[in-house]
C-alpha positions as CSV (number, residue, x, y, z in Angstrom):
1,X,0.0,0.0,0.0
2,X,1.0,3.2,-0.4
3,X,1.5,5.8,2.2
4,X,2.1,9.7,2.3
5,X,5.8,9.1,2.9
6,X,6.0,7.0,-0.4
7,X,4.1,10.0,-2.3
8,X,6.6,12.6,-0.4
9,X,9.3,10.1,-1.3
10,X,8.9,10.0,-4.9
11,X,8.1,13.9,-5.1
12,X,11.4,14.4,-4.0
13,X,12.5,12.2,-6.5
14,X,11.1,13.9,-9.8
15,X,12.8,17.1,-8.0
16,X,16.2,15.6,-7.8
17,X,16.0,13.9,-11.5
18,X,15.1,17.7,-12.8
19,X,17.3,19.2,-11.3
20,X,20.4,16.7,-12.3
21,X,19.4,16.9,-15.5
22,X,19.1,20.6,-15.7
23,X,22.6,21.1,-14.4
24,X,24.3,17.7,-14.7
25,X,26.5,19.2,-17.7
26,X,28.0,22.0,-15.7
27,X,28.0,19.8,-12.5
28,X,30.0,17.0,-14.4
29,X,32.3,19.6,-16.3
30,X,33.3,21.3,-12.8
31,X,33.7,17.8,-11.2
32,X,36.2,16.5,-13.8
33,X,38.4,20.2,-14.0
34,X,38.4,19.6,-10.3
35,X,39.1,15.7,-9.8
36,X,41.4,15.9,-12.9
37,X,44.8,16.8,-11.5
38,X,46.3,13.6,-9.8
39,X,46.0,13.5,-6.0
40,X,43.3,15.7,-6.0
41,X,40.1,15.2,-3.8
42,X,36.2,16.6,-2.7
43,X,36.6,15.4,1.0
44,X,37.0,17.1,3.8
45,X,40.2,16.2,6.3
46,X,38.4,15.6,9.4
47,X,36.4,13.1,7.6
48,X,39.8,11.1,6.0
49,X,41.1,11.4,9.6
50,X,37.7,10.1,10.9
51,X,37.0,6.9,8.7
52,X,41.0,6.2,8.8
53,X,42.7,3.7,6.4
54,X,40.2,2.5,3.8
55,X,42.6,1.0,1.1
56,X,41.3,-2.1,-0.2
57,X,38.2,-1.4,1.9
58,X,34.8,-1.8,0.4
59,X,33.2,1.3,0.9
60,X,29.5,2.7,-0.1
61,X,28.5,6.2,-0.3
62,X,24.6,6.8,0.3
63,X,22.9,9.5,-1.5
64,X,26.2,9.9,-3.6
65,X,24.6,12.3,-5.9
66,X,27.2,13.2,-9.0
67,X,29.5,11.0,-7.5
68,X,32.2,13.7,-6.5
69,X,33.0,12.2,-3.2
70,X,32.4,8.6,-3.8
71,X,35.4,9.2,-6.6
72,X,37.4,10.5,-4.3
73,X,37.0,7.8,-1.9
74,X,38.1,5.3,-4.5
75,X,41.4,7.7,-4.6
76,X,42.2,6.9,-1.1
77,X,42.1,3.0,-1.7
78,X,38.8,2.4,-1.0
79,X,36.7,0.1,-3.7
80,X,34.0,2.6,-3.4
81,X,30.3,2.2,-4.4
82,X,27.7,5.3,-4.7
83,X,24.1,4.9,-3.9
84,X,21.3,7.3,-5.0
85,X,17.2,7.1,-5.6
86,X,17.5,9.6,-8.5
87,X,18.7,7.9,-12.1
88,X,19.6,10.9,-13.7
89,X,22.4,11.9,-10.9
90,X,23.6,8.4,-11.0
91,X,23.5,8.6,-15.2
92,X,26.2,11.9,-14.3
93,X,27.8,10.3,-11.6
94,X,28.9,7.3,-14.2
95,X,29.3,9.9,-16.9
96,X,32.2,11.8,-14.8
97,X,33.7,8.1,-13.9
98,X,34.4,7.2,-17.7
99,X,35.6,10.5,-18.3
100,X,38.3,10.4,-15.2
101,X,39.0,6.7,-16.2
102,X,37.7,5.6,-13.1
103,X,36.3,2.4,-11.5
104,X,34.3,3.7,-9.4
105,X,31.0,2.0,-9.3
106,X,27.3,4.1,-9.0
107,X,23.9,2.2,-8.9
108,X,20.3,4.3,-9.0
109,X,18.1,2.4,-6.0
110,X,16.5,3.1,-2.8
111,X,18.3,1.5,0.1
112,X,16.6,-1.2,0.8
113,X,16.3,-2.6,-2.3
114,X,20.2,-2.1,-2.4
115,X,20.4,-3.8,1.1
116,X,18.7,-6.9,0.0
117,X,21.0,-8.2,-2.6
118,X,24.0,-6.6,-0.6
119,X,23.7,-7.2,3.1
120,X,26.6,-7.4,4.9
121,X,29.0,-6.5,2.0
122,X,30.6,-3.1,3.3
123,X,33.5,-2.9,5.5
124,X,32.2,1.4,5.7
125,X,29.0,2.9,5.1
126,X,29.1,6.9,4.2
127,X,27.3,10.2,4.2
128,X,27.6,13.3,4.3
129,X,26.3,17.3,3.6
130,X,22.7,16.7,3.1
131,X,21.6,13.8,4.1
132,X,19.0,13.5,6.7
133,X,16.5,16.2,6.6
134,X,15.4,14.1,3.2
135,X,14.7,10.4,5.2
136,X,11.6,10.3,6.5
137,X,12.2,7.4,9.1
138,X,15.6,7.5,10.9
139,X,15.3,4.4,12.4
140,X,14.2,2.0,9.2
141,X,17.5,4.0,7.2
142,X,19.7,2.9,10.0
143,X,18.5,-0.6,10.5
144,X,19.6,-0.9,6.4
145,X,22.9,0.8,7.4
146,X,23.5,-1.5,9.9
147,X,22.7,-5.1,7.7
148,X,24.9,-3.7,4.9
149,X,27.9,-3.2,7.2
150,X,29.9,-6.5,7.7
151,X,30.2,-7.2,11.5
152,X,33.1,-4.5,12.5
153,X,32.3,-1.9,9.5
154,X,32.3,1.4,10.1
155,X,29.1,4.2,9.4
156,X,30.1,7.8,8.9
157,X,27.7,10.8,8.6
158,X,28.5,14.7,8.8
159,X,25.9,16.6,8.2
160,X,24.6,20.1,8.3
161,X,23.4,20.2,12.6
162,X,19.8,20.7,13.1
163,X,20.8,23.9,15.0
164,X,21.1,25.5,11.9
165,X,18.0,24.1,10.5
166,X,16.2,26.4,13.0
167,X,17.6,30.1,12.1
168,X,16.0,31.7,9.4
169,X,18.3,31.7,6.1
170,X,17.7,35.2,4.8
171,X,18.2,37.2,8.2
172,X,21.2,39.1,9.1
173,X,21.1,37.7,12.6
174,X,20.7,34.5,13.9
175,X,16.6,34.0,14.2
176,X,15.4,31.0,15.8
177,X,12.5,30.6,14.0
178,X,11.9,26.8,12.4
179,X,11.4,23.2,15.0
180,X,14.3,21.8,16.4
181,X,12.9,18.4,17.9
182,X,11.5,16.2,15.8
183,X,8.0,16.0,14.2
184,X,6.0,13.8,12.9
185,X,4.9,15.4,9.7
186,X,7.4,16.9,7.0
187,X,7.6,20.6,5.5
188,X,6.2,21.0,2.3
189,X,8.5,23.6,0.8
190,X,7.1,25.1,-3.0
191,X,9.8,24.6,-5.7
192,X,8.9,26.7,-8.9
193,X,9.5,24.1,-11.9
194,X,12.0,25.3,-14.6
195,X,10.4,26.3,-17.9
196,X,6.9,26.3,-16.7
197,X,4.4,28.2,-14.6
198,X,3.8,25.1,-12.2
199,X,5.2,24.3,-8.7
200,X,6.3,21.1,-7.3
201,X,7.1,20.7,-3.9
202,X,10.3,19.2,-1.5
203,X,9.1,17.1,1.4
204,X,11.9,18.0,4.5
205,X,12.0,16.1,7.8
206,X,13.2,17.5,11.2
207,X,15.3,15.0,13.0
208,X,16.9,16.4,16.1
209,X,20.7,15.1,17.5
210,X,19.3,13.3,20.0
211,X,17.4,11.4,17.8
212,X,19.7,11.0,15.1
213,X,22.1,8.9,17.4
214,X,19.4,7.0,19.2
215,X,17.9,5.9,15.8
216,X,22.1,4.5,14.7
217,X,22.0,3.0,18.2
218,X,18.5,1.2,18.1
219,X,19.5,-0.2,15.0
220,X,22.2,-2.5,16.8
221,X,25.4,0.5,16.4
222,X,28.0,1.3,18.8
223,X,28.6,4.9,18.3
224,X,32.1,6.0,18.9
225,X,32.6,9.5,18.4
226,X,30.3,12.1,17.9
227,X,31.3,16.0,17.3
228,X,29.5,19.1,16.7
229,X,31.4,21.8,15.3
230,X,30.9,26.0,14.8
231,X,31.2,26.1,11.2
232,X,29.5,25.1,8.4
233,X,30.1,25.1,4.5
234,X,26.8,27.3,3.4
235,X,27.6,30.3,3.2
236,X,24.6,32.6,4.6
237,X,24.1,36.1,5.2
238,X,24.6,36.0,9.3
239,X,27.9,34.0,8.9
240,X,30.8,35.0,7.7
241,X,33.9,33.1,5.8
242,X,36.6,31.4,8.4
243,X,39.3,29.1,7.7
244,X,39.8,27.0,5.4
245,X,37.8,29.3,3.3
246,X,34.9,26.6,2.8
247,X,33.4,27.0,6.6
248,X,31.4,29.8,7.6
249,X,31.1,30.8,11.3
250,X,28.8,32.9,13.1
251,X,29.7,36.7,13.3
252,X,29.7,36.5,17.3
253,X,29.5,34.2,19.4
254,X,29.3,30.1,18.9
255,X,26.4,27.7,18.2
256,X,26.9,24.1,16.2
257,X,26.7,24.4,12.8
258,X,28.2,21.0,11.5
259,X,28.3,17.8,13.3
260,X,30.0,14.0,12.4
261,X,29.5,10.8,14.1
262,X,30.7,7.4,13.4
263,X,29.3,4.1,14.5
264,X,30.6,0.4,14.5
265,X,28.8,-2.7,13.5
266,X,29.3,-5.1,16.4
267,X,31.4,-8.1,15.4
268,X,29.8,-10.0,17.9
269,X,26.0,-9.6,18.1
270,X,23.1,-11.2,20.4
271,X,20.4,-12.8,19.1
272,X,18.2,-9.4,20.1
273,X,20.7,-7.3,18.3
């Protein structure tokens, strides 16, 4: 049967598939100038330093989009896999593979499809920079997380915190205005359509820390780390730049802007687990 989160879910969908194919030939001309020169890379260093050694590791990126980072993974050693729902970001994600000569491998799924024909394959699971405010159930994403780790992998996320979700985007002081504990029901955000007088609509969910950890944990996890940081790579009009020139800070004061987390898969589990 289908339910309101399967209709928000595909919604998003269409969104993502227009929008890759509106700008999937700039996006995959900027990603090859930039991935070209050998040694080069899209991650960040706290993220290299948090996930560790991953040559030879199996490693697959969730909601990979164009593929940038998932690339750039494989460059570190890793046999790396991207994952995304939308067909037209994994068509440019494969696009800017054969035109880098690389093996990196991209399949178009949702993840538990993916997670059925895969469980237990991935010595690290990754995400990162805009990732949960589009799952609507934390906990069902995790358990899949969790069964496509093999017992001792490693889950990474960083992600945009959900303190930052709250301030108002076009103010030139930091407004709490939005939710910052989870609800049960998504915000509908318009989204003008290109080349037409119609609207769609973006289906967001609010997911708090709290709850973001204690859905990794219910799903059988062992969280190891978890840091919140006072920066964050969008650049909006009550920040302003810091260094390195990608993270933007508040003007005065601190609040957390970013956070990262990572999360074992037991190599022992119970029978409950």
């Amino acid at each position: 049967m289908t339910t309101d989160n399967d209709r928000r879910v595909e919604s998003n969908r269409t969104l993502w598939n227009e929008w890759a194919a509106r700008h999937g030939d700039k996006a995959m001309a900027a990603t090859v100038k930039r991935l070209q020169p050998v040694g080069s890379t899209t991650l960040r260093d706290f993220e290299v330093e948090d996930i560790g050694d991953v040559a030879q590791a199996r490693l697959l990126h969730l909601q990979c989009m164009f593929g940038a980072d998932t690339i750039s993974w494989s460059r570190q050693g890793a046999r790396a896999t991207g994952l995304d729902f939308s067909e037209e970001a994994i068509h440019v994600a494969r696009r800017i593979a054969e035109r880098l000569d690389d093996p990196t491998q991209f399949h178009c799924a949702e993840i538990e499809e993916f997670e059925a024909s895969h469980a237990g394959s991935f010595d690290v699971v990754y995400a990162s920079r805009g990732v949960v405010r589009w799952l609507p159930d934390l906990n069902q994403w995790f358990s899949h997380v969790a069964r496509l780790l093999k017992p001792g992998g490693l889950f990474h996320l960083n992600d945009t915190h959900p303190i930052l979700k709250t301030l108002r985007e076009d103010a030139l002081e930091p407004t709490p205005t939005y939710a910052y504990f989870s609800t049960s029901s998504p915000s509908r955000i318009p989204v003008p359509r290109a080349g037409s007088n119609g609207q769609a609509a973006k289906y967001l969910w609010t997911h708090d820390l709290g709850a973001i950890v204690t859905a990794a944990a219910g799903a059988g996890l062992t969280v190891s780390r978890l840091c919140e940081y006072p920066w964050t790579e969008r650049e909006l009009p009550f920040l302003q730049r810091g260094v390195p020139a990608y993270r933007w800070r508040l003007k005065n004061g601190e609040l957390p802007l970013h956070f990262s987390f990572k999360a074992v898969r037991p190599r022992y589990e119970t029978a409950s687990a």
